[in-house]
C-alpha positions in Angstrom: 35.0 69.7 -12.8 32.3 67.6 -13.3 30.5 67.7 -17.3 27.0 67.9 -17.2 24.9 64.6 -19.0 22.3 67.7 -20.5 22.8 71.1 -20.2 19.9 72.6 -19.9 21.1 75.3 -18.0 23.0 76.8 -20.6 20.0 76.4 -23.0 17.6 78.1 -20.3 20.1 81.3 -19.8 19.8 81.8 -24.0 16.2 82.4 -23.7 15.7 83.4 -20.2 14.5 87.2 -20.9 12.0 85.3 -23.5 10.5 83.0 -21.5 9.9 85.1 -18.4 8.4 87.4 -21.3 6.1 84.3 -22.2 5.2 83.1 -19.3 4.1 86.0 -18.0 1.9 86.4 -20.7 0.1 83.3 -19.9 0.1 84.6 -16.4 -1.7 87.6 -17.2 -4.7 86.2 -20.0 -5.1 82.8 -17.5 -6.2 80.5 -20.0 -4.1 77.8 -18.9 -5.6 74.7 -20.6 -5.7 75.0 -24.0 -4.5 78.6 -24.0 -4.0 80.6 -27.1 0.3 79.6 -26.6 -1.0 75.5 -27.3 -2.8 77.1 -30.9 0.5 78.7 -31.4 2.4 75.8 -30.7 0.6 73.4 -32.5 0.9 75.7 -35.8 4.7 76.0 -35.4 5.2 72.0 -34.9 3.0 71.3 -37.9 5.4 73.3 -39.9 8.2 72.0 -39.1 7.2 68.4 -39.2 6.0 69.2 -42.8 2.2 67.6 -41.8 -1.2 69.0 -41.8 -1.6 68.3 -37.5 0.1 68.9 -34.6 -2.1 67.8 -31.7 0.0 68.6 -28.6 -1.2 66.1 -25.6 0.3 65.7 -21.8 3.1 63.2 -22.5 4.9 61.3 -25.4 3.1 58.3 -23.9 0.1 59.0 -24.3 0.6 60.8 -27.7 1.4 56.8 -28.5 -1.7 55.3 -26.4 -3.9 58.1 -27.6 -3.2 56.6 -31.9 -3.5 53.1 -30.8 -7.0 53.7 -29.4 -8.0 56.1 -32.3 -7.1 53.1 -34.6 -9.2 50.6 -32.3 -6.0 48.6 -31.8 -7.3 46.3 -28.8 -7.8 42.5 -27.7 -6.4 40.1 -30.4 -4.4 42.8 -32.3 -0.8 42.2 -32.3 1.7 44.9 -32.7 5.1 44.5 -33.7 8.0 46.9 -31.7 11.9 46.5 -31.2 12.5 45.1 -27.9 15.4 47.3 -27.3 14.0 50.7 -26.3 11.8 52.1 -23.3 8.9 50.5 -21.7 6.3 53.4 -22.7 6.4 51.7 -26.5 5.5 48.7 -25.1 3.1 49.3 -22.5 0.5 51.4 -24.2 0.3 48.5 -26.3 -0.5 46.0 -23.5 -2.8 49.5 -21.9 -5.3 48.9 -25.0 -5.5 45.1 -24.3 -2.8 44.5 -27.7 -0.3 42.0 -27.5 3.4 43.3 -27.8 5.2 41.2 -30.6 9.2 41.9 -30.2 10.7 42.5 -33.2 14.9 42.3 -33.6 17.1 45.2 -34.2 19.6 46.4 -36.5 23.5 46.0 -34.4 24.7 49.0 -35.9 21.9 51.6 -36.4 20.1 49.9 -32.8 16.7 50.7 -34.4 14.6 48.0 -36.0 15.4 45.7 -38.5 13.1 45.6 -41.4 14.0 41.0 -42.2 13.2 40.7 -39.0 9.8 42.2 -39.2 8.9 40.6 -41.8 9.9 37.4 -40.1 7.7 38.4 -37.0 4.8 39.1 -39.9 5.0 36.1 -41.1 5.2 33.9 -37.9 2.6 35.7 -37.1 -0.2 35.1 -39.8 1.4 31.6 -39.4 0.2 31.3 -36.4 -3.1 33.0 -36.6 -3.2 33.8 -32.7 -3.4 37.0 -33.4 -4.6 39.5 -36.1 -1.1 41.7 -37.1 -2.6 45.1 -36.6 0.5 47.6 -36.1 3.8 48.5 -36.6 5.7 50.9 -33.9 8.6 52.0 -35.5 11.4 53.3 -32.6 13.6 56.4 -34.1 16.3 55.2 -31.2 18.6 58.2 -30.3 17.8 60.6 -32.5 18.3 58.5 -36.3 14.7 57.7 -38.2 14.0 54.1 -38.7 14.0 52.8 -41.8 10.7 54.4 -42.8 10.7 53.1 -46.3 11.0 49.0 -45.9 8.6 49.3 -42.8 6.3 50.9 -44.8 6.9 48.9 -47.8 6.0 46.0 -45.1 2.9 47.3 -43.5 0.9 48.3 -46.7 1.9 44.9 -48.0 0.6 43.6 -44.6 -2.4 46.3 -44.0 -0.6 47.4 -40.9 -1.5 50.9 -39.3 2.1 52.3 -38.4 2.9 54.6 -35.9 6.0 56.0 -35.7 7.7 56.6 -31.8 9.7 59.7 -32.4 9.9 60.0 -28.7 14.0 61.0 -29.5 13.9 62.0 -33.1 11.7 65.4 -33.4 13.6 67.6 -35.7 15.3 64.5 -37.4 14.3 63.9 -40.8 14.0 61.0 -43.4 15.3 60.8 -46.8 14.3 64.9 -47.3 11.0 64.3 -45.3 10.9 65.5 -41.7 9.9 63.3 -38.5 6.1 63.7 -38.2 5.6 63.4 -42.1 7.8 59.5 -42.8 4.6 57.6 -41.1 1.6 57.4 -41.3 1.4 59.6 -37.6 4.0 59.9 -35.5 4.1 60.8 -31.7 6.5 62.7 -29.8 7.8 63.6 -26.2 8.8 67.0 -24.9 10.4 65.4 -21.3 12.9 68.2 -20.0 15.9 65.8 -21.9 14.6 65.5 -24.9 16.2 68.0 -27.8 12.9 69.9 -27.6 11.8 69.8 -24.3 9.5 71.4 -21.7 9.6 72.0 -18.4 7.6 69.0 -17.3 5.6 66.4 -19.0 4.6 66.6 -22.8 4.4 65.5 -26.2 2.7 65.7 -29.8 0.6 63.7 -32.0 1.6 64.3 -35.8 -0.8 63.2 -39.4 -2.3 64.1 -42.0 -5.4 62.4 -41.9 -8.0 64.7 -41.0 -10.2 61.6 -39.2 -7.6 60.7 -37.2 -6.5 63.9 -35.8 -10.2 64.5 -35.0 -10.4 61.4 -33.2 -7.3 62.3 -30.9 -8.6 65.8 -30.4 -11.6 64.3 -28.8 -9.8 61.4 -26.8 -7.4 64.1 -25.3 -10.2 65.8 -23.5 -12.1 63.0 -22.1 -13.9 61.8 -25.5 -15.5 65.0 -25.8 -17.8 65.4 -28.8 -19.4 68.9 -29.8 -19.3 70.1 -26.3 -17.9 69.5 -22.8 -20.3 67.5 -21.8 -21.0 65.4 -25.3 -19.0 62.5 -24.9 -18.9 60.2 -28.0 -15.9 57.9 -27.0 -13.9 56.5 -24.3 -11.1 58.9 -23.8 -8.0 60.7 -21.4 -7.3 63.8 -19.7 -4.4 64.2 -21.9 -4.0 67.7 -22.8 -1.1 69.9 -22.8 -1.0 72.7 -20.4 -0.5 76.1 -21.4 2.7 77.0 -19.0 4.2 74.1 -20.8 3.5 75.3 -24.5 5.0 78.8 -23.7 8.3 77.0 -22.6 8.4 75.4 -25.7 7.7 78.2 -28.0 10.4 79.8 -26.9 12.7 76.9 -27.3 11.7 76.5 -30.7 13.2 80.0 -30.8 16.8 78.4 -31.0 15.9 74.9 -31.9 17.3 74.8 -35.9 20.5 76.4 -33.8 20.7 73.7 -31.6 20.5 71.1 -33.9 22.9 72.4 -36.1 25.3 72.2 -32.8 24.4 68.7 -31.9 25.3 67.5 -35.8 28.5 69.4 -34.7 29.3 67.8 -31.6 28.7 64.7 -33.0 30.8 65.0 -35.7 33.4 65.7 -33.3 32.7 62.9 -31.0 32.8 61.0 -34.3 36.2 62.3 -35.1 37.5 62.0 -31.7 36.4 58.2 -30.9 36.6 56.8 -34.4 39.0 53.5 -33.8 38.3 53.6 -30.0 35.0 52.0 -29.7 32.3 51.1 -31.9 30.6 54.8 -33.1 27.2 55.2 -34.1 26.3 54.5 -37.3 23.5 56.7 -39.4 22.1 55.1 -42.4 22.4 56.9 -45.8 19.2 59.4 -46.4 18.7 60.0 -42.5 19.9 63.2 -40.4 19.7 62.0 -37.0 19.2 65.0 -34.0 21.8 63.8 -31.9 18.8 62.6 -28.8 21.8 60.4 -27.8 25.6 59.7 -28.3 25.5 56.4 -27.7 28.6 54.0 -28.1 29.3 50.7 -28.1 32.7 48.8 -26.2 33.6 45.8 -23.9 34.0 46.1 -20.3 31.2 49.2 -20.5 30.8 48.5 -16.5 34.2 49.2 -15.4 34.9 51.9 -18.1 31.6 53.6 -16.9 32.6 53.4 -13.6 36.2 54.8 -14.6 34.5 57.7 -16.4 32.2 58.6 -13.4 35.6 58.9 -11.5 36.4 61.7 -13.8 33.4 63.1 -13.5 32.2 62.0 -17.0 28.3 60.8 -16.5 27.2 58.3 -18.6 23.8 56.5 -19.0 22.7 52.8 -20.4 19.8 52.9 -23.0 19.0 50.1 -22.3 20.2 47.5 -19.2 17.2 45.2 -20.0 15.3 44.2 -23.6 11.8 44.6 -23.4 11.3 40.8 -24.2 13.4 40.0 -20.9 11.5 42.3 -18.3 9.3 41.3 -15.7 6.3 42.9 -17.2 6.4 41.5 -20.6 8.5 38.6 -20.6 5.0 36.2 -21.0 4.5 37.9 -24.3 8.5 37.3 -25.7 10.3 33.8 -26.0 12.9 34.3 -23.2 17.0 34.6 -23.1 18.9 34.3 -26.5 15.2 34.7 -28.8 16.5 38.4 -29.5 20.4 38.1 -29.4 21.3 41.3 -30.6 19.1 43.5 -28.4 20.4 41.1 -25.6 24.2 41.8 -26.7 23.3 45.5 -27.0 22.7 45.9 -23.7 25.7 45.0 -22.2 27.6 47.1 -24.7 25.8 50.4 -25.5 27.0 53.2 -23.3 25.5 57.1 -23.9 28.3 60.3 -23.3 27.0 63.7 -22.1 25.1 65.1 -25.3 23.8 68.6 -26.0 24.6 71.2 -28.2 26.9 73.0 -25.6 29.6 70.6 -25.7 32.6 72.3 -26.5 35.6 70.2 -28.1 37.6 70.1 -25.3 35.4 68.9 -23.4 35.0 66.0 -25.7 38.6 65.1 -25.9 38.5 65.1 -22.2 36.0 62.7 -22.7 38.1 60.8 -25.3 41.1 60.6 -23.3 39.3 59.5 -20.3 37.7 56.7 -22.8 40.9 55.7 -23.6 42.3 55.4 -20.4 39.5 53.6 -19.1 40.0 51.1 -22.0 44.1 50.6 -21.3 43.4 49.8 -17.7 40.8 47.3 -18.6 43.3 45.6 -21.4 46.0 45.6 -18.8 43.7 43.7 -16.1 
């Protein structure tokens, strides 16, 4: 029987009766932009994230392009990210005319390394190319970044940073929740992600009132006092209602579900623990669990063997920003960034939601360690 990667199946039959009962509601008042549901939403995201605004938008990524351009990050700013993560980090940079700066990552914790921004600081201001603008923090699978050296770093350094939480929403930080570590944070509610909708959205997280004016305005078109008052450049970027109903009743389970991922993690922890490299969480943070994502030799071959089992896996990353097409003018090519290179030829992610029983995950373990005795005996 084949294990599913996300199970969102099982999630949706937990609040089924709920969210027909919500979206009906929407059904029946119409307001489906900016309906009374996104209000409700936004107050209930604000809470948890411990933060005066919740600003809910259309997608994670432009929850990210939305801050830069409030903070009139553009030509001749550079902004310092960990090449190993997705492309949206990096290309909303290069979308408000920015230069990316790659910044190494930590081996163990995969998110980025705090000496090495400070290196990338300093070359920077060496160089005087570019005015160091930004920090973009990545909370990879699920664990917080080390909020409070990159922090340390950008007030030292005047350095707006914006935390990509994209994986990390419901995490928290030395006792402080994602959405409240940075000084704003954006979020993505893609269908995986462990608070998801049923399409495209995301969040915009602060406490500075100015700011989350300015993103109110730039998500509907750089409106001012009325529709058609348009103070700045802006994006059709709001959240629909549909999709805010989904996610209220998600929220509904949401502590539950992140009290199981912790579980099954522990378990995979438990399980894998002198098999292959496990993930490491540094002391103060409580990761969600976005991810399970290991490390071993031969991760082709043992992938392949695992998708014979019917065991689907995923790679988070194959390719380092620095190293893709797109932004490879803006990096300094092969072996400039050796551990995000490295990483991505080790890292492998198991099926992760909270409905992972534990024997499915020794069936996963055994099947790991199979994999790994047929690849020693080759």
């Amino acid at each position: 029987m084949n294990i599913p990667f996300v199970d969102l199946a099982e999630q949706q039959r937990r609040i089924r009766a709920d969210l027909d009962r919500r979206i009906a509601k929407v059904l029946d008042h119409g307001g489906y932009i900016l309906g009374p549901e996104v209000t409700e939403l936004e107050g209930a995201l604000a809470a948890i994230a411990g933060c005066r605004h919740a600003i809910t938008v259309s997608s994670g990524t432009d929850a990210l392009l939305m801050l830069l351009m409030a903070k009139g990050i553009g030509p001749g700013d550079g902004v310092f990210l960990p090449s190993f993560t997705f492309t949206a980090t990096a290309e909303v940079v290069l979308q408000c005319g920015a230069s990316p700066i790659f910044v190494e990552v930590d081996a163990q914790t995969f998110n980025m390394d705090p000496e090495c921004l400070a290196d990338a600081i300093a070359e920077t201001e060496r160089q005087g190319q570019l005015r160091a603008a930004a920090v973009m923090p990545v909370d990879l699978f699920g664990q917080p970044a080390d909020y409070q050296a990159i922090n340390k770093l950008a007030g030292a350094h005047g350095l707006f940073v914006l935390g990509d939480a994209a994986q990390s929403f419901g995490a928290s930080y030395q006792n402080r929740a994602v959405g409240s570590v940075a000084e704003a944070t954006a979020t993505s509610f893609y269908p995986a992600k462990p608070l998801g909708c049923y399409g495209d959205g995301g969040a915009i997280f602060t406490d500075d009132d100015e700011l989350a004016a300015t993103c109110i305005s730039l998500r509907a078109h750089g409106q001012g006092e009325g529709r058609y008052d348009i103070v700045r450049l802006g994006l059709n970027a709001r959240m629909d209602t549909l999709q805010a109903a989904v996610l209220l009743s998600k929220l509904t389970i949401f502590e539950d579900e992140i009290q199981r991922r912790r579980e099954v993690a522990e378990h995979y922890n438990k399980c894998l623990t002198g098999l292959v490299e496990t993930p490491v969480q540094l002391p103060g943070t409580a990761s969600i669990w976005a991810q399970y994502t290991i490390k071993l030799p031969h991760r082709d071959k043992i992938a392949a063997h695992l998708r014979e089992q019917g065991i689907p896996t995923q790679i988070y990353y194959p390719l380092p920003m620095h190293l893709q097409p797109a932004y490879a003018p803006y990096g300094n090519g092969v072996g400039s960034l050796p551990v995000s290179e490295q990483l991505c030829h080790e890292v492998l992610a198991l099926p992760m939601h909270p409905y992972l029983d534990e024997g499915t995950i020794e069936r996963i373990r055994d099947a790991l360690a199979e994999g790994l005795r047929m690849g020693q005996s080759r």
